[in-house]
N, C-alpha and C positions, 0 to 999 in steps of 0.2 A: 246887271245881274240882280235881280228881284230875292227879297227876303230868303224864300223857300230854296232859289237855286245855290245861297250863299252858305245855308244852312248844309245843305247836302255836300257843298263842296267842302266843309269841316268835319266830315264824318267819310270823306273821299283821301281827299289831297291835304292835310291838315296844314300843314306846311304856305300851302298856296290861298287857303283860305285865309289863314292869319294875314301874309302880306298884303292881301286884299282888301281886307276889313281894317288894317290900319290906313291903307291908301284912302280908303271910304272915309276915314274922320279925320286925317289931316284937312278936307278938301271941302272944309263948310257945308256937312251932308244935312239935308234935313231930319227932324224927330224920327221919322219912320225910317232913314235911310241909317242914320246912327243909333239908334235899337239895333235895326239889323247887324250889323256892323259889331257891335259891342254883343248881340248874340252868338253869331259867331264867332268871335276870340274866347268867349268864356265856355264853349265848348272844346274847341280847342285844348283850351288851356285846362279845362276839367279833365278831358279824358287823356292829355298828353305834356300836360306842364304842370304847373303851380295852381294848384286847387284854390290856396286866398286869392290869388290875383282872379283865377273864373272867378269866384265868389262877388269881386269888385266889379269885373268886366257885365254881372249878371244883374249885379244892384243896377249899375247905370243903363243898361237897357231897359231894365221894368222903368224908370223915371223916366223915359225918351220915350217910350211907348205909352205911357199913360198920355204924357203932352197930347202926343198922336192920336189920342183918342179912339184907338182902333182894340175893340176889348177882345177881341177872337186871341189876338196876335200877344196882347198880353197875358190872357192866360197863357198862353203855352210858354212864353218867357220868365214868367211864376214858378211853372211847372217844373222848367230846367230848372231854376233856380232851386227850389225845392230840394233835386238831387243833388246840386252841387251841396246843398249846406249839410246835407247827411253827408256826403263824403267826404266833407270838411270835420265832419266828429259832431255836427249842431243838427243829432236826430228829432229831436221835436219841435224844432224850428223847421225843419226839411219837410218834415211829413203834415204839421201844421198847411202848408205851402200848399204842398200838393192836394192837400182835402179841401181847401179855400175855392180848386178851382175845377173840381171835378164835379158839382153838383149842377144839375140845368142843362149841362155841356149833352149834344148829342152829334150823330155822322162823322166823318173823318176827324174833325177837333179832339168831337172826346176819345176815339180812337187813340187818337197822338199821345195825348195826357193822361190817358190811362196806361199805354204801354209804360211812362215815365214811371207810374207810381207800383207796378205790377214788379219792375228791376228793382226798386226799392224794397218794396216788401220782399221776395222770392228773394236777390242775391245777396242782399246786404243783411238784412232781418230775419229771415228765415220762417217768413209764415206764409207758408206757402197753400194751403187753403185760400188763403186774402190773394194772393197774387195771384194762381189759378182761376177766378171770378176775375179779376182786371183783366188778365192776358185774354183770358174765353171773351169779353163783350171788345175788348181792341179786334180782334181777328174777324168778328162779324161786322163791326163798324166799317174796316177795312177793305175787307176783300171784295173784289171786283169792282174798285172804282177806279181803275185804272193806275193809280200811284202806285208803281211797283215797290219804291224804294218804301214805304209806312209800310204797305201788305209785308213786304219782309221782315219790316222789324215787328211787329205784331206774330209771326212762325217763329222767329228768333226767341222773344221771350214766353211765348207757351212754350216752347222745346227746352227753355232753361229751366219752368220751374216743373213741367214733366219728369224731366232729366233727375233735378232731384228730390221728388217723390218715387222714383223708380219706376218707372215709366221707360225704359229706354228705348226700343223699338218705334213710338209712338214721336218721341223726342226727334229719334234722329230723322222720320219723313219730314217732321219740320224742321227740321235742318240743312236737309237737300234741298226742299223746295225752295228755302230763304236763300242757300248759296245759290240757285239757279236765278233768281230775282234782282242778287246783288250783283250776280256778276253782268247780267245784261243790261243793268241801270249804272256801271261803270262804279259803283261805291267800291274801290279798292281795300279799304281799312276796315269796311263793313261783313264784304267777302273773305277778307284772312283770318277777322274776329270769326264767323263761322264755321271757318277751318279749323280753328280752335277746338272751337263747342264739340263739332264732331268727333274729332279727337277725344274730351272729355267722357264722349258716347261710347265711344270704341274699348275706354279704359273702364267703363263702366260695367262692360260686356265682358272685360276678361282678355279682352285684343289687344294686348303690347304694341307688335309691329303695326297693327294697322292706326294704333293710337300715336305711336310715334312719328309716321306718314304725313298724318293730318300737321300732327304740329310742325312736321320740320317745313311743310308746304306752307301754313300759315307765318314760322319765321322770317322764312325768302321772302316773302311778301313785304313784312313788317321792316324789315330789314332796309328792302328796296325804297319806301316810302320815308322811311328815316326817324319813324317813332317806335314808342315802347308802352307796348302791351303788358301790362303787369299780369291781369290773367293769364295769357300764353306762359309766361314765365312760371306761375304757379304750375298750372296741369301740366308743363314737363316736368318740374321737381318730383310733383304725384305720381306720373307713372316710370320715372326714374326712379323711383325710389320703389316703386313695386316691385320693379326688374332688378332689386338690389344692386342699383348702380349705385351708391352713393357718394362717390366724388363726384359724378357727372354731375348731381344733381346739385349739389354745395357749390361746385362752381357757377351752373348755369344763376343758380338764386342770389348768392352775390353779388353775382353782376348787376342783375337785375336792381337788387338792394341799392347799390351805389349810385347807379342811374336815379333811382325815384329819390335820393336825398338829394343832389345834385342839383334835380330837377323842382326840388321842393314839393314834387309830387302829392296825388292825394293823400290825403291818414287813413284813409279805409284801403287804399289799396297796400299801401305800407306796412302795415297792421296784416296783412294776409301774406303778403311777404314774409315778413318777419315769421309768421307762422310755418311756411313753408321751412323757413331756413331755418328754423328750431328742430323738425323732423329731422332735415339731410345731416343736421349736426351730430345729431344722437347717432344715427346711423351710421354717422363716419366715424362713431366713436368719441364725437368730441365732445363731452357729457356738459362739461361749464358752460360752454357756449350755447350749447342746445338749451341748457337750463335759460341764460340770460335773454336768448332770442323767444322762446318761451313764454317767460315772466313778460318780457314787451311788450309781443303783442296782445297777451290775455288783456296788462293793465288797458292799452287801447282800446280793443274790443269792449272792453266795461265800460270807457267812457263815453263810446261809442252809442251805448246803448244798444250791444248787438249779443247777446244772453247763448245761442247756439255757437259760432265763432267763438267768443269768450269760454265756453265749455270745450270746446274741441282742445282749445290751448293750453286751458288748465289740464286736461288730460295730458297732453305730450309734456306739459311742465313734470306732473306727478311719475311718468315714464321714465323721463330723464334721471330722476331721483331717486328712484327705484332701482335704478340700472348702477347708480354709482353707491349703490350701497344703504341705500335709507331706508330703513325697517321700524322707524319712531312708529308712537302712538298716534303723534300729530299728522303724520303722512296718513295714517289710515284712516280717521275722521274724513280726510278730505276726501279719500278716495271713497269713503259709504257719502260723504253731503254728493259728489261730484256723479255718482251712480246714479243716486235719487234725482238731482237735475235731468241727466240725459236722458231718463228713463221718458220724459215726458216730451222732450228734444228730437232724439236720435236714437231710435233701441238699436241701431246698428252700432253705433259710437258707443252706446249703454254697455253692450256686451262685451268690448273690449277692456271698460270701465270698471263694472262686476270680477269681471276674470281678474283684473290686475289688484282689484279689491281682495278678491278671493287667497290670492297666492300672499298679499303685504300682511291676512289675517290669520294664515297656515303661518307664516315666517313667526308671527308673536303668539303661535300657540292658540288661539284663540278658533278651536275648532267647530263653535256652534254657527258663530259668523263666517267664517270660510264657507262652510255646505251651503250657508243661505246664497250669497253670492253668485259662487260656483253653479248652483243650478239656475241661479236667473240667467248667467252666460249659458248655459247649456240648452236652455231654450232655443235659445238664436240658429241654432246646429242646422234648419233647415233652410235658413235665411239666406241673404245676399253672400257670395263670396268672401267677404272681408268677414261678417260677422261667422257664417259657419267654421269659419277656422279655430279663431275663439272660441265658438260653441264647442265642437272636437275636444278639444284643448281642455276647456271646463269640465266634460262629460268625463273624460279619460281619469282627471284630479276625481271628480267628486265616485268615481268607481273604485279607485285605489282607497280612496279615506274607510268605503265601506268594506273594503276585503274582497271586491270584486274584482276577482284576477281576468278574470274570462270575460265579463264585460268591459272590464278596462281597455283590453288588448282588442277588441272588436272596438270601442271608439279611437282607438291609436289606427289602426286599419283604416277606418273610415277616414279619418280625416287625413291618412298620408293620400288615399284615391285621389280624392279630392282636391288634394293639390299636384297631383299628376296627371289630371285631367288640365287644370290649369297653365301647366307647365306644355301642354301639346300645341298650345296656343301661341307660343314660343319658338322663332326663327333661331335666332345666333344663340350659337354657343355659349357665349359670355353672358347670355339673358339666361338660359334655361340653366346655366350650372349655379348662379345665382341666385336664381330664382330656390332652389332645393333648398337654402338655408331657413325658410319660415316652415318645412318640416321638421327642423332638427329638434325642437323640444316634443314634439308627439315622438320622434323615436329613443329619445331619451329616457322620457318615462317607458317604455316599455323594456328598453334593455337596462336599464335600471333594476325595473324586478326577474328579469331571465338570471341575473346576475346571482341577485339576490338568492335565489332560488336554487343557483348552481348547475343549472339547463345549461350546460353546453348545446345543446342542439339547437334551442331556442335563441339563443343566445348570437348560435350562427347564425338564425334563419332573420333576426330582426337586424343585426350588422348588415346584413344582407338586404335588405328591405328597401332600406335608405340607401346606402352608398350607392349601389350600383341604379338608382332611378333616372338618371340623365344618360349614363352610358346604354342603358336598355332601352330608350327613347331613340329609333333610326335620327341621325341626323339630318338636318335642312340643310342643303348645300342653296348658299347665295348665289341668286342666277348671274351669269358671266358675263352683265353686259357690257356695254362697249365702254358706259359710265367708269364703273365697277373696273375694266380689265386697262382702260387708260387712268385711273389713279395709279394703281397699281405699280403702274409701268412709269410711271414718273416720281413715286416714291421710291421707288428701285433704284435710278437714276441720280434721282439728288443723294442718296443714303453712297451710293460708290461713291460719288464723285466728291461726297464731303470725305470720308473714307480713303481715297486716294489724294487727297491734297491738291484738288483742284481748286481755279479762280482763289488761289491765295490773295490776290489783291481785295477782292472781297471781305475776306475773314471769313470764320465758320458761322457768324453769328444769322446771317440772312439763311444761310442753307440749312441751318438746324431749322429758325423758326419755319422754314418753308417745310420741311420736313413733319415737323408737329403738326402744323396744319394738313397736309395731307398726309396721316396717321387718323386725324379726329374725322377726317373727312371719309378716309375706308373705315374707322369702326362704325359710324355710323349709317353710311350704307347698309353694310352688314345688321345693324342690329336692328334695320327696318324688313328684316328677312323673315315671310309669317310663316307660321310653324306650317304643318302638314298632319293629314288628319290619320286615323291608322287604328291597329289591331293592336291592343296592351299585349306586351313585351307577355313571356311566357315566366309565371311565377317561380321563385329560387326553393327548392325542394332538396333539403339537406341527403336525403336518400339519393336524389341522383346524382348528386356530386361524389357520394361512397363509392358509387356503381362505376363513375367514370373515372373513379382516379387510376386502380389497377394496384400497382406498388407504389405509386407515389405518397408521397406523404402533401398535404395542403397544411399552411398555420396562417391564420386569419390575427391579425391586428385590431382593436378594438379601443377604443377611449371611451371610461366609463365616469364620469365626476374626477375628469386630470387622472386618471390610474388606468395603467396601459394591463390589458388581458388578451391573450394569446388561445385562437381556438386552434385543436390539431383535429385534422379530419385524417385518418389513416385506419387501414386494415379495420372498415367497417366498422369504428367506432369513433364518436366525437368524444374531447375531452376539451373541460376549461380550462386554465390554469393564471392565474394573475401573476404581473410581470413585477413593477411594479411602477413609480411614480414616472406619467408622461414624460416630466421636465427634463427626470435624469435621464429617459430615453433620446431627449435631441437633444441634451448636450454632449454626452457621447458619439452623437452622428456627428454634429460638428467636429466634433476634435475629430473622428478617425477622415471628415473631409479632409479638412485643415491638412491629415498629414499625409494623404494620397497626394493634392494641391504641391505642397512643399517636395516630395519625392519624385514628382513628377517635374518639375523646374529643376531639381539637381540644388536646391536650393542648401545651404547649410554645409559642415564640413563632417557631420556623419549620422548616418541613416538613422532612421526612427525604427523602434520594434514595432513595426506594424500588425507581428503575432499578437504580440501584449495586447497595443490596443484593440485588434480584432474578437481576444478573448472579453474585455469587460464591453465591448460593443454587444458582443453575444450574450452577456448576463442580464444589460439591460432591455435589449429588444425580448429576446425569448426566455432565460429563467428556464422555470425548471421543464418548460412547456418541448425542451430539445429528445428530452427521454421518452417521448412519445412519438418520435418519427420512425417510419421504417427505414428500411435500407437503402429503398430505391431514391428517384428525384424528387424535388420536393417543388411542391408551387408556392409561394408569399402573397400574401395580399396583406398590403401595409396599410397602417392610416396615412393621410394626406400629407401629414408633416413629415413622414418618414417613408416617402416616396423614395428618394434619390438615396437609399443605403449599398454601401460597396459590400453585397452578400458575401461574397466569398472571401472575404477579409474573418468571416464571423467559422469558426473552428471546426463546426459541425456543418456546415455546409459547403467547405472550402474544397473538397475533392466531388462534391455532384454537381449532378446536372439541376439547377436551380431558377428556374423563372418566377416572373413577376408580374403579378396581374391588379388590374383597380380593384378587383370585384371575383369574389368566387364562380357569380353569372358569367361573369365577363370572361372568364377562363374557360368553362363550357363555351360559350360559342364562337370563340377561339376556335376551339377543339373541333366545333362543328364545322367550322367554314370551308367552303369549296373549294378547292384551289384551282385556277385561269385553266381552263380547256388547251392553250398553249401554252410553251412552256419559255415564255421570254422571259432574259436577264438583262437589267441595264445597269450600265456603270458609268458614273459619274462624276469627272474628277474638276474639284474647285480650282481657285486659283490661290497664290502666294501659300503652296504651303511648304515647309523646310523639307517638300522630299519629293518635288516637285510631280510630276504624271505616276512616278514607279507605281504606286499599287497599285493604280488602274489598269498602268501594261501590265503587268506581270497579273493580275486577275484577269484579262482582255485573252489570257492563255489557257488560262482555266478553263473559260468559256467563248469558247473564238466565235461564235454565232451571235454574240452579246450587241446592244444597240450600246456605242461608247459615245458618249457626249464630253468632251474635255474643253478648258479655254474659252474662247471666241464662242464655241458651241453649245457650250451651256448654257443657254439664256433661260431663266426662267420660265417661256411659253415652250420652250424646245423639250424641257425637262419635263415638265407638266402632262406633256405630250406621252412622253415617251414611258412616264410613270402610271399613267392612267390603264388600267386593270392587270399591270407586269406580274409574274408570277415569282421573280426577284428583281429587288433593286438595292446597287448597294450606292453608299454617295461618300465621300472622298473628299470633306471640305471643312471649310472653320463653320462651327457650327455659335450661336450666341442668341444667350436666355436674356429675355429682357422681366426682372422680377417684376418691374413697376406696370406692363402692358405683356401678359404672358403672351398674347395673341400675335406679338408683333414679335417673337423670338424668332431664328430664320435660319440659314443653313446659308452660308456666301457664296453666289455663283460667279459664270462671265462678266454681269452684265446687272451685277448687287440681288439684295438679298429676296431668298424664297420663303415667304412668312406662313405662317399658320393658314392665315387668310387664303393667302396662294393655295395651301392644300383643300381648302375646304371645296375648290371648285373641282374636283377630281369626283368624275361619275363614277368612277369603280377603283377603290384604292387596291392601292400594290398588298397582292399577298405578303410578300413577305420581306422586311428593309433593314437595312444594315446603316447605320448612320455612323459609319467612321468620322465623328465631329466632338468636339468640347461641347460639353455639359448638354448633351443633347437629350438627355432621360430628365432634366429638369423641366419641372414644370411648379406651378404658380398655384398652390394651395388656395381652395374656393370655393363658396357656400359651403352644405354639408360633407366636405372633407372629399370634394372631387378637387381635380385636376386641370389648368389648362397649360399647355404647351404642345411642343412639336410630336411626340408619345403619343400623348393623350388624345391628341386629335386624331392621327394614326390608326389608334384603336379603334374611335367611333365612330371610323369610318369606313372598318371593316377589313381594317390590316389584321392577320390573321398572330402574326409575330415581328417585333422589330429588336432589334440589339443596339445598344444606343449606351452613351456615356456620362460618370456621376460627377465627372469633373474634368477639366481641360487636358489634354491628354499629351504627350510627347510622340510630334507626326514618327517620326523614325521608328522607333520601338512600336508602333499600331503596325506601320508593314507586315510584317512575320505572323504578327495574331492574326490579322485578318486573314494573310495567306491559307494559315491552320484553319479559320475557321471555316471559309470556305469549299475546303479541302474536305470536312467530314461533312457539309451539306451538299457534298459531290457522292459521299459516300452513303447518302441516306440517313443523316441524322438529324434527330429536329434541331430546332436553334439554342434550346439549353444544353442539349446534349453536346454539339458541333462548339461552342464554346466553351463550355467544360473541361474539352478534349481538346483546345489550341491552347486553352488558358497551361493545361499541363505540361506542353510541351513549348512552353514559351520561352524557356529559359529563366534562370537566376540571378541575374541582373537586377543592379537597382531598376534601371529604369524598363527593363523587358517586364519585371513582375508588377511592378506599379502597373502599369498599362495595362497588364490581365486584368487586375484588380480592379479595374475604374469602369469595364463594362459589366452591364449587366442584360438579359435578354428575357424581355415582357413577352407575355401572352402567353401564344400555347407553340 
């Protein structure tokens, strides 16, 4: 194997090239045979081990090749050299190297040697002008002389540093063309590095799912071959972190972390790691650490001699600080020197800089400095994605400073579009509902001053604005393939069978981890699900929600700076009224949880005054906002955190008919939805419950035409089936919210459990669902004050109403209620109503009245 073939196999099979290249120097190789030889191990070992040892492996080939007297071959062994010693932290020794040997040099040579020094400049340094002139004379050196494998790295790195100049379109054609070259010249590591890139491209563009695609392709790859890609590990952090996953993303970059110490890994790539993991830290909340990961790799990056990196970090350092409280004077020098830097850097980076400048210089009064700031971010407003949000953001502050109410709330506007345009680009649920949380400070400021102001109307119409932006987004159902509907169905399986006590000999501990793994395995299926393109949702107009209530009364929940305010839309007028402190409003939930929970078990040896606590539940959620209801039913729309409230525990709503919606939109088109052309019911009865088939039979009477699924019959695909466009369904089973993965909460059937997931592949959800289950109105508080769970998903999928429960229920005492409620949806009532009217007549019972009390029935 000849020099060049030796070299390609360490940018192929790395693994194979190293044992190779040691077999070459144990074995008396000559000068030019042990150059080669020691050139490839220290590429190797650059881009997949121990940087000092490249560094060493790189010296001893330049000394073996000089013997050889072959100066072609030496350059380019300079060359590498060169890079290794930049990414050993020795940048003017590295770049020294590289200019030593790029002058004279012409044809495929200087082609090679210039791509080397174009990734230096572009990824590492960031002057990307300098590296745009090397990439541009490598690609014409290159192309067409038949060497597919240089032609492709030559598209590779103009695509890197197009990519970031902003270029992206232009980037990803050479990116294609370079994956098409690597893949037919067999470069494996060279083809999943581009897998990468393009990913990069995708995320650049705004494309989550297809950005996540590229990378999980390029992991299996990386994976397969049995090295580590420190870049792939960064750009998932990056557009994890977009998609506000941020434990995904803390996990993935840890890992990564530990591997490249391990490894003794490069310090430049180390150093970008560690950057990464300072982001996902802050994001997960975890402010010291983010600070520490932060501070590391800035110091590196300095020593590095890398001026744009080193500023991105000091940024997320000063974020960090900001976030946990720091309003010093000293912070905001940094944050006016660290403006000034980026401004010549990064004006994208600049504007998030200015703005956070902006807001540390309003915090210390200092309001001449704030404007200045504020508007240098304000500029940025028509720029890149990342910076116009900022921009927005800035524009909105620097309107309010001046008294501009009216152009304030026209930048709050703009920049929520903006990021709901973004969010269409968006597959899974758990991306898009996370994703809404980098709108919540544009809607803050605006309901801020509706507040202020005493706009009840207004006040509805921007609650309004935000909450309901993911739910007014049609959903993307994850296509059902075979992949997708066999995890599925073997996560089902392991979850019974660890659940029923099988393969004891085992222990639980193989079926759990097997279990976890395939959990991570369907979410991320799922969250490679690209959104779908569409018509904006129909704007929320406080007048036609007057027009549709009728008698009813609506009272909207609202969190304004932790202080809970209550809007009532009734009898053709809105009113605000302030409740008062958030906290004290969920700790009262809790407790009146707590004592539904405890009443509901028989727990104790005498009953709790459920009245009582339902009256000071009632002071904290609504106040004085109750004397504004009319007579008739009332609708609720809670915040997030006070989703799962046992309404009719609360004094003033305990004899109506009372539903519960995300969103006052979301109750309109409730109201609006079709119901199924026919008029199917199905009934579905789980297993192990303490009152075995009975309310299915005795419902199975109600409605003798009904599709009954029980036992053996219930399997999940059978259900799915039968639940797909039903115009009722009721379900009859242990129902379990999982807080830590809301998505994976599930309703227990034949044949284990039916997750969120499972529902989301239903082309036409059931009009209308009765979840006779424990805690099945529970859902998993996320982004800006949405929802995920069994509900929630329900809704967004076009279930029109569901009745469902705020805590685990006592199966015996649910018989009779359901019976009743039934019974008046036989008689033409809607589902607030039909439960209203069971709850009445449920009897007086500890545990018959608990059980009333523990449902509650969403939508319309």
């Amino acid at each position: 194997m000849d020099a060049d073939e030796l070299h390609a196999l360490a940018l192929s099979r790395p693994a194979d090239a190293l044992r190779l290249a040691r077999d070459v120097l144990a074995n008396s190789p000559s000068d030019a045979e042990a150059a080669a030889a020691h050139h490839a191990a220290g590429v190797v070992l650059r881009d997949f081990g121990d940087i000092h040892e490249a560094v060493t492996e790189l010296k001893a080939a330049s000394r073996h090749i000089r013997k050889a007297a072959d100066p072609d071959r030496e350059a380019e062994i300079l060359a590498t050299l060169g890079v290794a010693l930049v990414m050993a932290g020795h940048t003017n020794r590295g770049l020294a190297a590289l200019d030593s040997v790029v002058p004279g040099r012409t044809g495929v040579l200087a082609g090679r040697i210039l791509i080397r020094r174009a990734w230096v400049r572009g990824a590492l340094l960031g002057h990307y002008a300098e590296a745009l002139a090397d990439a541009e004379q490598a690609v014409a050196f290159l192309s067409d002389t038949g060497d597919l494998v240089w032609e492709a790295r030559a598209l590779t790195h103009r695509a890197m540093v197009l990519l970031a100049m902003g270029a992206i379109e232009r980037a990803d054609e050479d990116y294609a063309r370079s994956e098409e070259l690597f893949a037919k010249s067999g470069q494996q590591v060279e083809y999943a590095d581009t897998r990468q890139a393009r990913g990069a491209a995708a995320f650049a563009r705004g494309d989550l799912p297809t950005a996540m695609r590229f990378l999980d392709d390029a992991q299996r790859l990386v994976d397969e071959l049995g090295v580590l890609e420190p870049d792939l590990f960064a750009n998932k952090c990056l557009v994890l972190l977009a998609a506000g996953l941020a434990r995904d993303a803390l996990t993935e970059i840890n890992s990564a972390l530990e591997r490249i110490e391990q490894q003794r890994g490069s310090a430049v790539r180390r150093a970008e790691l560690l950057y990464c993991a300072g982001l996902a830290a802050h994001a997960s909340g975890a402010l010291d650490l983010a600070e520490s990961r932060s501070r590391d790799a800035m110091k590196l990056f300095r020593r590095q001699q890398r001026p744009w990196w080193a500023a991105r970090a000091e940024l997320a350092l000063i974020q960090s600080r900001y976030a946990g409280g720091d309003r010093t004077a000293r912070l905001l020098r940094t944050g006016r020197r660290l403006s000034a830097e980026l401004d010549g850097l990064d004006p994208d980076l600049a504007a998030e800089a200015h703005l956070l400048t902006g807001w540390l210089a309003l915090a210390r009064s200092d309001a001449t400095e704030a404007r200045h700031h504020l508007k240098v971010a304000a500029g940025a407003r028509n720029r890149g994605l990342r910076a116009r949000g900022a921009g927005w953001l800035a524009q909105a502050a620097l309107h309010r400073g001046d008294g501009r109410s009216r152009a304030m709330l026209a930048a709050c506007r703009q920049g929520l579009s903006l990021i709901e345009i973004y969010m269409r680009t968006l597959g899974a649920t758990e991306l898009r509902v996370l994703a809404t949380a980098q709108g919540a400070e544009l809607a803050a400021i605006a309901l801020r001053y509706a507040v202020q102001r005493g706009n009840a109307r207004q006040v509805l119409e921007w609650s309004e604005r935000w909450r309901a932006t993911v739910l007014a987004i049609p959903p993307v159902r994850p296509q059902a393939g075979d992949d997708l509907v066999a995890d599925l169905a073997a996560l089902r399986s392991l979850t019974h069978r660890l659940e029923a006590g099988y393969d004891q000999r085992l222990g639980s501990g193989p079926l759990q981890r097997e279990c976890r793994r395939l959990e991570s395995v369907v979410r991320r299926r799922v969250l490679l699900t690209p959104g779908a393109a569409g018509g904006r949702p129909d704007r929320f107009h406080s007048a036609d929600l007057l027009d549709r209530l009728g008698d009813r009364s609506l009272v909207e929940l609202t969190d304004v700076d932790d202080q809970l305010y209550a809007i009532v839309a009734a009898r053709g007028r809105v009113h605000l009224k302030p409740v008062g402190p958030t906290q004290q409003a969920t700790h009262r939930l809790s407790h009146a949880l707590f004592a539904l929970r405890r009443e509901a078990a028989g727990r104790g040896t005498h009953e709790l005054d459920l009245d009582e606590i339902g009256v000071r539940l009632e002071t904290a959620l609504l106040g004085e906002a109750v004397k504004h209801l009319d007579d008739g039913p009332v609708v609720v729309v809670p915040t997030g955190r006070l989703h799962a409230v046992p309404w009719s525990l609360l004094p003033s709503l305990r004899h109506r008919p009372t539903s519960v919606a995300p969103s006052a939109a979301a109750w309109l088109r409730a109201q609006n939805a079709v119901p199924p052309a026919t008029d199917r019911v199905v009934l579905i009865g789980g297993p192990q419950l303490s009152t075995g088939l009975e309310e299915v039979r005795r419902l199975a009477e109600l409605y003798p035409d009904a599709v009954v699924l029980t036992d053996a019959d219930a399997t999940a695909e059978a259900v799915l089936e039968a639940m797909d466009g039903a115009s009722l369904v009721h379900v009859a089973a242990h129902g379990r919210f999982r807080a830590d993965s809301p998505l994976f909460s599930a309703l227990e059937l034949g044949d284990g459990p039916l997750t969120v997931y499972d529902l989301e592949r239903l082309e036409r959800a059931p009009h209308r669902v009765v979840l006779s289950s424990c805690s099945s109105a529970l859902g998993g508080p996320s982004g800006a004050d949405e929802l995920l769970g069994l509900v929630s998903a329900l809704v967004a999928l076009g279930s029109s109403g569901v009745v469902a429960s705020v805590v685990p229920v006592n199966d015996p005492a649910t018989v009779p209620l359901m019976l009743g409620l039934h019974g008046r949806l036989r008689a033409g009532d809607d589902l607030a109503e039909a439960l209203a009217q069971a709850r009445a007549s449920a009897g007086v019972g500890r545990s018959a009245r608990t059980a009333a009390q523990s449902f509650i029935a969403l939508g319309a």
